[in-house]
N, CA, C and O of each residue as an XYZ file, in Angstrom:
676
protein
N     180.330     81.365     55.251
C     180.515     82.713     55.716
C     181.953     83.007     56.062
O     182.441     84.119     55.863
N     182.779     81.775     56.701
C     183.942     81.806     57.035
C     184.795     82.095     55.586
O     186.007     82.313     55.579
N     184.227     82.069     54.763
C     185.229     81.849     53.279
C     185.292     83.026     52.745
O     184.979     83.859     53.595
N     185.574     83.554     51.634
C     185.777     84.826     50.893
C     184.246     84.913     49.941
O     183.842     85.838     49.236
N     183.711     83.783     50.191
C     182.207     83.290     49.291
C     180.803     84.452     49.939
O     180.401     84.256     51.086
N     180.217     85.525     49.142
C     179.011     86.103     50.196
C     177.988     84.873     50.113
O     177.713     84.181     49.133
N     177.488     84.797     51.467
C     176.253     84.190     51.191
C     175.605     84.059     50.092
O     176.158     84.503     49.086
N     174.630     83.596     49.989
C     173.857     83.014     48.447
C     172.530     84.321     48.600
O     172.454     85.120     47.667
N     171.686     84.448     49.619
C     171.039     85.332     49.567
C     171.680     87.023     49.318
O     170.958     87.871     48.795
N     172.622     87.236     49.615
C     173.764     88.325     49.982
C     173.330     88.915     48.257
O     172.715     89.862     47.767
N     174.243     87.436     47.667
C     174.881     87.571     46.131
C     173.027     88.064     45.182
O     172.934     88.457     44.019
N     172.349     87.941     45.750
C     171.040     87.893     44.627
C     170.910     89.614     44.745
O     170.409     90.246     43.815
N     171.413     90.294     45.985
C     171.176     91.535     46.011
C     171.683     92.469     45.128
O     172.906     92.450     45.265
N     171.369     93.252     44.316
C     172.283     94.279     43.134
C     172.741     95.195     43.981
O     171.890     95.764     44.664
N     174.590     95.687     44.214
C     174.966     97.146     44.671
C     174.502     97.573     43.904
O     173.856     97.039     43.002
N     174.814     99.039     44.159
C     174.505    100.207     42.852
C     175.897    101.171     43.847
O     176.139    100.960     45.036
N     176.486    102.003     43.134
C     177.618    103.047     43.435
C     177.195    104.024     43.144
O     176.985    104.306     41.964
N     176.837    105.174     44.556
C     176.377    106.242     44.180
C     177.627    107.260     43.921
O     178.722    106.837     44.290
N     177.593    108.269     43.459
C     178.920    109.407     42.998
C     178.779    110.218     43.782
O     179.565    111.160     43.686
N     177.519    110.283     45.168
C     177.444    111.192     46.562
C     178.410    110.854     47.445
O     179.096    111.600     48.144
N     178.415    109.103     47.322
C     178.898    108.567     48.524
C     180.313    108.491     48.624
O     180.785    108.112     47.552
N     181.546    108.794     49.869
C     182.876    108.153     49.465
C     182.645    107.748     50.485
O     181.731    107.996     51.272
N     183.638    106.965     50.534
C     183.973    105.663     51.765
C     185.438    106.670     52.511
O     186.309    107.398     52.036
N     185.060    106.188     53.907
C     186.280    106.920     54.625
C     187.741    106.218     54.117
O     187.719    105.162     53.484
N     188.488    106.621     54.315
C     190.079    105.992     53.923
C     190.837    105.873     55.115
O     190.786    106.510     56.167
N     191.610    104.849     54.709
C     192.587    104.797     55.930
C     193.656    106.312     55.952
O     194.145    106.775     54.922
N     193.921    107.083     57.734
C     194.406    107.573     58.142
C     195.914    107.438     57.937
O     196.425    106.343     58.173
N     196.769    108.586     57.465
C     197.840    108.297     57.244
C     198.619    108.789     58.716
O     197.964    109.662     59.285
N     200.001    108.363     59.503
C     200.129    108.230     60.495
C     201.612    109.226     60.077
O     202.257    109.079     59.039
N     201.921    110.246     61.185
C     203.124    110.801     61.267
C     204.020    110.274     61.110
O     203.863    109.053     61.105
N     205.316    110.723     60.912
C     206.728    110.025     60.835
C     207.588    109.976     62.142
O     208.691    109.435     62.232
N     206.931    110.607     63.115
C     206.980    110.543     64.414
C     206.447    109.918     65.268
O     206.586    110.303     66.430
N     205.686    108.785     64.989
C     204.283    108.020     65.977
C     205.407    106.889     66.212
O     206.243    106.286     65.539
N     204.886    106.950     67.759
C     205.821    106.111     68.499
C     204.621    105.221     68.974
O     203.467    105.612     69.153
N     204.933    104.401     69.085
C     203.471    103.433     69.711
C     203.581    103.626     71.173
O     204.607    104.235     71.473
N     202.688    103.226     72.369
C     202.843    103.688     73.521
C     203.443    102.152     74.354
O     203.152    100.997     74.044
N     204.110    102.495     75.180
C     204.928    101.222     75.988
C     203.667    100.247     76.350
O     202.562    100.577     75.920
N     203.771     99.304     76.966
C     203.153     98.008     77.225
C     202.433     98.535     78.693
O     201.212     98.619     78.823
N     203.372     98.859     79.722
C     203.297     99.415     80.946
C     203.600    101.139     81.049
O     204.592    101.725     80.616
N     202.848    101.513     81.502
C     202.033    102.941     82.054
C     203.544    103.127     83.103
O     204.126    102.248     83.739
N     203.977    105.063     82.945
C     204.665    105.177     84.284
C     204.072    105.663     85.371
O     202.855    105.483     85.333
N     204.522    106.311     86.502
C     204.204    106.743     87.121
C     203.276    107.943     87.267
O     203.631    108.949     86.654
N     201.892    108.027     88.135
C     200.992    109.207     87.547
C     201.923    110.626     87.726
O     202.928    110.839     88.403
N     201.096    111.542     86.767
C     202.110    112.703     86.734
C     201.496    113.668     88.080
O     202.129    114.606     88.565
N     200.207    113.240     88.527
C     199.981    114.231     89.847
C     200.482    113.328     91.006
O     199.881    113.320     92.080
N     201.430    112.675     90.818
C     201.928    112.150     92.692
C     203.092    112.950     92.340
O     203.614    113.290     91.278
N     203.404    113.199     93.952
C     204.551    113.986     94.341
C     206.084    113.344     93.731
O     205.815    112.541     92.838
N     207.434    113.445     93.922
C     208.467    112.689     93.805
C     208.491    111.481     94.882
O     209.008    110.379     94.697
N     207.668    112.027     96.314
C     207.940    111.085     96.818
C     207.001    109.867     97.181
O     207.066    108.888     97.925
N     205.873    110.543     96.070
C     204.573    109.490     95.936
C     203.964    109.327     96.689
O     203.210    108.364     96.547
N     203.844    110.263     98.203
C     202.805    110.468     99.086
C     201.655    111.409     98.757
O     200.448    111.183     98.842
N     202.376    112.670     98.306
C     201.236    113.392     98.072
C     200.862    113.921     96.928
O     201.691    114.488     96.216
N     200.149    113.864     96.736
C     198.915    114.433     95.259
C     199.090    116.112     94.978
O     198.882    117.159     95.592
N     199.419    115.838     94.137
C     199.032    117.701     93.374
C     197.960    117.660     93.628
O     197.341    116.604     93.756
N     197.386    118.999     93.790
C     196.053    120.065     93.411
C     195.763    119.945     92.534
O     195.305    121.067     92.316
N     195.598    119.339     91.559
C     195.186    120.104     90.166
C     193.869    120.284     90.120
O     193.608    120.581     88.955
N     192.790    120.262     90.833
C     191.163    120.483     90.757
C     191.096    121.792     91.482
O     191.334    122.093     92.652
N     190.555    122.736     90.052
C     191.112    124.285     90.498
C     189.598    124.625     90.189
O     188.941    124.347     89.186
N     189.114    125.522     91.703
C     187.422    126.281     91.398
C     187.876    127.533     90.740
O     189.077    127.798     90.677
N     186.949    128.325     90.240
C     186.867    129.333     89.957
C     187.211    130.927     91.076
O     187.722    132.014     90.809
N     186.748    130.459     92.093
C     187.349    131.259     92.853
C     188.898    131.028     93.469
O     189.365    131.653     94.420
N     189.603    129.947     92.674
C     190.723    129.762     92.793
C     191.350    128.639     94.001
O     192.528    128.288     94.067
N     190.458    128.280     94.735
C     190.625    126.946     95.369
C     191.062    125.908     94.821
O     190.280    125.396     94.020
N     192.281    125.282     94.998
C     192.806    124.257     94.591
C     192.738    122.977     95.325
O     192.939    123.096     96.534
N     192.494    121.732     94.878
C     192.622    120.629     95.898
C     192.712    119.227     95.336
O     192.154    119.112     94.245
N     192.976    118.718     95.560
C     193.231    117.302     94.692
C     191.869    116.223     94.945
O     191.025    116.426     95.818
N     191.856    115.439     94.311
C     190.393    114.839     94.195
C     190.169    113.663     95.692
O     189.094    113.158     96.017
N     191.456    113.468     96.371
C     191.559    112.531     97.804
C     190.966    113.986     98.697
O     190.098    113.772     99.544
N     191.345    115.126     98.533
C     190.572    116.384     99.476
C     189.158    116.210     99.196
O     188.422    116.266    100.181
N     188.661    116.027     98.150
C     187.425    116.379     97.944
C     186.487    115.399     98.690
O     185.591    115.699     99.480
N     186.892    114.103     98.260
C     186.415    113.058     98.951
C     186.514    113.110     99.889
O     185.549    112.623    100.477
N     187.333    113.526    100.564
C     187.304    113.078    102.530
C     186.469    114.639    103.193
O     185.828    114.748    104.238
N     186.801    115.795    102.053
C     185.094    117.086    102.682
C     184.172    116.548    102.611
O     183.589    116.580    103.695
N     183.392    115.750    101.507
C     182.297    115.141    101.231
C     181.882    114.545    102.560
O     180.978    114.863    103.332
N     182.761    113.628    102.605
C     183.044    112.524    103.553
C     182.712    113.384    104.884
O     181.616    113.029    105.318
N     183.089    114.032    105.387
C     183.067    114.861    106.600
C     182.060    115.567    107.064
O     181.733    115.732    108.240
N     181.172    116.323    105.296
C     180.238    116.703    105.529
C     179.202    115.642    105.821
O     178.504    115.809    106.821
N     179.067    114.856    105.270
C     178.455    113.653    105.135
C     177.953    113.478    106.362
O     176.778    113.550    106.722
N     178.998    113.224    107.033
C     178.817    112.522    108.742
C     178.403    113.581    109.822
O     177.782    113.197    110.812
N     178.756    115.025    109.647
C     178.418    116.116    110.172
C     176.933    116.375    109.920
O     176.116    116.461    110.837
N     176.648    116.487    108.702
C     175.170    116.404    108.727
C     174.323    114.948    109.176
O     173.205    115.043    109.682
N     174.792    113.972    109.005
C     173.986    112.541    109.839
C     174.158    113.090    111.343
O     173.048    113.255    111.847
N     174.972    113.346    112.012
C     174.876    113.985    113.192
C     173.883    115.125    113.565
O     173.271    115.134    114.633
N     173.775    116.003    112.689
C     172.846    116.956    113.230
C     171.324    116.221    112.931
O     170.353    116.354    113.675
N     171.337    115.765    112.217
C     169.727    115.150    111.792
C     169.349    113.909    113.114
O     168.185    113.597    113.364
N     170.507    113.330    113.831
C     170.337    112.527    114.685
C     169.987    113.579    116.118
O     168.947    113.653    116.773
N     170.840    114.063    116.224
C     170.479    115.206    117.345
C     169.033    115.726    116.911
O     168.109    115.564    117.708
N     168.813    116.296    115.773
C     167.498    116.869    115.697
C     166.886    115.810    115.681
O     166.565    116.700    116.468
N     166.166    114.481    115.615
C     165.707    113.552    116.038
C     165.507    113.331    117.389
O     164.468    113.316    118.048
N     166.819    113.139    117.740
C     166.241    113.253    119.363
C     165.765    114.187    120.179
O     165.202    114.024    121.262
N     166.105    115.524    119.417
C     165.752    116.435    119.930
C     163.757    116.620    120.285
O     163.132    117.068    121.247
N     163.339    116.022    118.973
C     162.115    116.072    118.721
C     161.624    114.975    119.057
O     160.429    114.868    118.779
N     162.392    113.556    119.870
C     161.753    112.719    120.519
C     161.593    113.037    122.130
O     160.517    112.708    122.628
N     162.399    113.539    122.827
C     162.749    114.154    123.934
C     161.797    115.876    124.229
O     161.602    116.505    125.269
N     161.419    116.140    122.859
C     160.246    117.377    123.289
C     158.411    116.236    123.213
O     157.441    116.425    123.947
N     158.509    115.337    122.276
C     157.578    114.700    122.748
C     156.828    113.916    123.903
O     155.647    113.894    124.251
N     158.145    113.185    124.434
C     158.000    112.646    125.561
C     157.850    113.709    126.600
O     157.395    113.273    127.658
N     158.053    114.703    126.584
C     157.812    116.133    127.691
C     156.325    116.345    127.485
O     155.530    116.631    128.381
N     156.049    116.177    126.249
C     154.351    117.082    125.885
C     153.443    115.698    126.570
O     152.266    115.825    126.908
N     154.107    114.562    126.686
C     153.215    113.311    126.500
C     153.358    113.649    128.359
O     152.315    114.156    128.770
N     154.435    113.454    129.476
C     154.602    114.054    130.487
C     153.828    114.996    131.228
O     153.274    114.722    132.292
N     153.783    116.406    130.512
C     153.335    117.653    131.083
C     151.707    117.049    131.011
O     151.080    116.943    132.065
N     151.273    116.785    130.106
C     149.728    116.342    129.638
C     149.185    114.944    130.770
O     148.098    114.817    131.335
N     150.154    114.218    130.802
C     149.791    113.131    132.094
C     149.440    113.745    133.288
O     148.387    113.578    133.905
N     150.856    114.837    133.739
C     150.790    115.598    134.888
C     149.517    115.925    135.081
O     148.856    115.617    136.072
N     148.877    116.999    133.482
C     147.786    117.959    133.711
C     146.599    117.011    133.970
O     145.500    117.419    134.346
N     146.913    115.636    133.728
C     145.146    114.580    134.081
C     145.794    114.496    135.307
O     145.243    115.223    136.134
N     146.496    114.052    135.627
C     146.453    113.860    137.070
C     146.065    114.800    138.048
O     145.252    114.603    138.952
N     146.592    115.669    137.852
C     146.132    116.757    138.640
C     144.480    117.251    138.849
O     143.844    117.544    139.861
N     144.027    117.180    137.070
C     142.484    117.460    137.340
C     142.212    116.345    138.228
O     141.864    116.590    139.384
N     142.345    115.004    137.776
C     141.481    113.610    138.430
C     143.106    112.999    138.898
O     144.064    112.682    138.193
N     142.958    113.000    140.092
C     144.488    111.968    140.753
C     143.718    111.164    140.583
O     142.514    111.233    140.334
N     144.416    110.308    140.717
C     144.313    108.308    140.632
C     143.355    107.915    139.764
O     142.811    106.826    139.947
N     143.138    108.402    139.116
C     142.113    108.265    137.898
C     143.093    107.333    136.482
O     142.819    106.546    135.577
N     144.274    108.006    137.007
C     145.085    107.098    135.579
C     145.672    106.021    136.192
O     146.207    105.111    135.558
N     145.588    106.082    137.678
C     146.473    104.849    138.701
C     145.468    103.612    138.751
O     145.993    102.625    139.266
N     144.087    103.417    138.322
C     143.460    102.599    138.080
C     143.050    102.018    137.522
O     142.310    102.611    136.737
N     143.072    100.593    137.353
C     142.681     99.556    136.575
C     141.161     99.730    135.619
O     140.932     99.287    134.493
N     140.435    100.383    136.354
C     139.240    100.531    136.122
C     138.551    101.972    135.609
O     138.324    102.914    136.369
N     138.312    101.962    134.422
C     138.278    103.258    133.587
C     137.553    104.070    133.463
O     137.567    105.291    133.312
N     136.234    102.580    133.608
C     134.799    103.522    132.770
C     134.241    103.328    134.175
O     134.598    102.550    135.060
N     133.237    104.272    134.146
C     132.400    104.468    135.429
C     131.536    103.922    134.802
O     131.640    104.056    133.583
N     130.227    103.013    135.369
C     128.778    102.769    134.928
C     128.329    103.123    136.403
O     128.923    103.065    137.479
N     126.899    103.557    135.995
C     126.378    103.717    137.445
C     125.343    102.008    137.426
O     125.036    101.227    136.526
N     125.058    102.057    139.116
C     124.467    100.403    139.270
C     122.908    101.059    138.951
O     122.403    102.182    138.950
N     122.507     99.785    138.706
C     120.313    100.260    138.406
C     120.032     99.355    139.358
O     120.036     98.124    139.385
N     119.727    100.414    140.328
C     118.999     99.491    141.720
C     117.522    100.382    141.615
O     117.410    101.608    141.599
N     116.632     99.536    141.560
C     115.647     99.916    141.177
C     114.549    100.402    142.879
O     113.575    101.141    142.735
N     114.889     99.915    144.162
C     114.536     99.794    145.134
C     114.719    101.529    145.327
O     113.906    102.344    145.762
N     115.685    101.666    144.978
C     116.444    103.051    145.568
C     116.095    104.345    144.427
O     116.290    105.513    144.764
N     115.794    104.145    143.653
C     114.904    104.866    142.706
C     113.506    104.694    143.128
O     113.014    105.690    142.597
N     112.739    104.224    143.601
C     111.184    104.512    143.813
C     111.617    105.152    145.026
O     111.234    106.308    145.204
N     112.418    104.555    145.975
C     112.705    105.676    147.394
C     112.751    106.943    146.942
O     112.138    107.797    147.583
N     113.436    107.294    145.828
C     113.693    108.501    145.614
C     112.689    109.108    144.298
O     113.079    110.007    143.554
N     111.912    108.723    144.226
C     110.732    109.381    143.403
C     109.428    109.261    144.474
O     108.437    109.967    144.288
N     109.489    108.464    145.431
C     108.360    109.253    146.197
C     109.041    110.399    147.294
O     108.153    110.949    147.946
N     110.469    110.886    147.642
C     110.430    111.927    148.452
C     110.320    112.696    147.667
O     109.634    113.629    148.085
N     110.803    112.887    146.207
C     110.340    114.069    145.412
C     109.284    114.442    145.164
O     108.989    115.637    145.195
N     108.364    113.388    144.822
C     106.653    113.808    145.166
C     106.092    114.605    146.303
O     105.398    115.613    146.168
N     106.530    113.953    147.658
C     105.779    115.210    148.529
C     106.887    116.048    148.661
O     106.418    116.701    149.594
N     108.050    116.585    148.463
C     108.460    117.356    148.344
C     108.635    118.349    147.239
O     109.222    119.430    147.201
N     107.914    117.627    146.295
C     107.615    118.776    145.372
C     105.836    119.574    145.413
O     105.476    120.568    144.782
N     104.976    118.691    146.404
C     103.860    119.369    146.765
C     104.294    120.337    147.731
O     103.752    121.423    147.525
N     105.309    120.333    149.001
C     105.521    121.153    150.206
C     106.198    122.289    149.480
O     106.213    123.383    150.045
N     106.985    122.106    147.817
C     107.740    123.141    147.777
C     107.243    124.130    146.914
O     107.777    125.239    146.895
N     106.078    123.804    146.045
C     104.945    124.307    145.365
C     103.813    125.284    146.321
O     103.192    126.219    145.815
N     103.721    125.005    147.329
C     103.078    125.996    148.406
C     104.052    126.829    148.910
O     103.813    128.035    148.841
N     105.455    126.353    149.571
C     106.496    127.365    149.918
C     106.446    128.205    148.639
O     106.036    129.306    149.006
N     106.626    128.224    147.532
C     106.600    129.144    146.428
C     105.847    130.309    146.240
O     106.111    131.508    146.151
N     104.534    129.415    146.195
C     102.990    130.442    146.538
C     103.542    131.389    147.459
O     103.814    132.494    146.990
N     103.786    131.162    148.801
C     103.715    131.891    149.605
C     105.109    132.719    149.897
O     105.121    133.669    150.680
N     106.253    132.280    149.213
C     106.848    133.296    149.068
C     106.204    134.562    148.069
O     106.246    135.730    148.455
N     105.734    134.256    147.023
C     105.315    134.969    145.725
C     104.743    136.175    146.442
O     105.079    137.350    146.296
N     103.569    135.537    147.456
C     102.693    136.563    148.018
C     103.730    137.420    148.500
O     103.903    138.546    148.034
N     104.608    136.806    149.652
C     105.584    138.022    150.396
C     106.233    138.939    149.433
O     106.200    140.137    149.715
N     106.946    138.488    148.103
C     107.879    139.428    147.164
C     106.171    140.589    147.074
O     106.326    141.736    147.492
N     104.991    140.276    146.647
C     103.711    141.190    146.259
C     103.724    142.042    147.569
O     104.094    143.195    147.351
N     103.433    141.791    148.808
C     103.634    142.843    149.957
C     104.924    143.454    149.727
O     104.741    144.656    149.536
N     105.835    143.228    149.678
C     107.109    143.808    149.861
C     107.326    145.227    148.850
O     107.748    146.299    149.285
N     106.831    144.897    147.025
C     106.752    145.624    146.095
C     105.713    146.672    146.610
O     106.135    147.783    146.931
N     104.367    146.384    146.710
C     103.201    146.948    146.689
C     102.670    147.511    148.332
O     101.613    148.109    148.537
N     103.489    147.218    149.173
C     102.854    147.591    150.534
C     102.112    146.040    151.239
O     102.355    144.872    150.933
N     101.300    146.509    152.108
C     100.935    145.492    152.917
C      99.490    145.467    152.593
O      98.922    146.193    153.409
N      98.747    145.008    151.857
C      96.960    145.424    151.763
C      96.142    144.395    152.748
O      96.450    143.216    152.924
N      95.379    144.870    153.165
C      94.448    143.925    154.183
C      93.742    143.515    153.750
O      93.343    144.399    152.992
N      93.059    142.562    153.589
C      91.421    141.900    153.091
C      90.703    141.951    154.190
O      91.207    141.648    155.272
N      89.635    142.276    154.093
C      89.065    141.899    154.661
C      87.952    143.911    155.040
O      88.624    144.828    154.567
N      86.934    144.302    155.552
C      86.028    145.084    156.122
C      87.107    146.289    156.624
O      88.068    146.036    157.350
N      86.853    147.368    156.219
C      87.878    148.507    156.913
C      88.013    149.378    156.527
O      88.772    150.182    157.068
């Protein structure tokens, strides 16, 4: 391959020369082409005294600025907006902790010491002694209060209707 020899598979292939095709040609070169130096001079947007940069990045509305301006607005905006997004962050951690606050306040207030204790859930005890105590006073007190009833009933009937007597008269 290194030689002027084509490969052996290469050589079995037939060209053919089409009369569509031309091959590009070598470029003929001015009588003026200077080749370019080895080393680059100085850029043409630094100043004479090589501190400062031309403008040449021109908007349409005519703003001029050189591409070290652009970068350090970017730059500025950059950090100006990370600032406001940090403020608004805290802003919205500092209204939470108020809602989480005001809302503690408002339990406390319904139930004080209700959040000051260890102990959360209420169960009631099943004393069973103290439940029959209290299902037999409801028994005769629900016979004594079943006659008080009656006998109010009667009084609301005099009161509506007059006073009627039973009895011979």
């Amino acid at each position: 391959m290194y030689n002027d020899q084509p490969h052996p598979l290469l050589a079995q292939i037939p060209l053919t020369v089409s009369p569509f095709i031309s091959l590009p040609s070598a470029p003929t070169l001015p009588y003026t082409y200077k080749p370019l130096p080895s080393t680059l001079p100085p850029s043409a947007t630094a100043d004479s005294n090589g501190n400062e940069r031309e403008k040449f990045v021109i908007s349409k509305s005519g703003h001029a600025a050189s591409p070290d301006d652009i970068i350090a607005s970017c730059q500025a905006l950059q950090a100006h907006i990370q600032k406001m997004q940090e403020d608004a962050e805290r802003t919205i951690r500092e209204w939470e902790e108020n809602l989480k606050q005001e809302e503690l306040a408002e339990k406390r207030r319904v139930a004080p010491g209700w959040l000051d204790r260890d102990e959360k859930i209420l169960q009631p005890t099943n004393t069973t002694a103290t439940m029959n105590i209290m299902d037999q006073h409801a028994e005769r007190d629900g016979d004594s209060t079943q006659q008080a009833l009656q006998s109010r009933e009667g009084d609301e009937l005099d009161r509506a209707f007059g006073g009627m007597a039973l009895g011979p008269g």
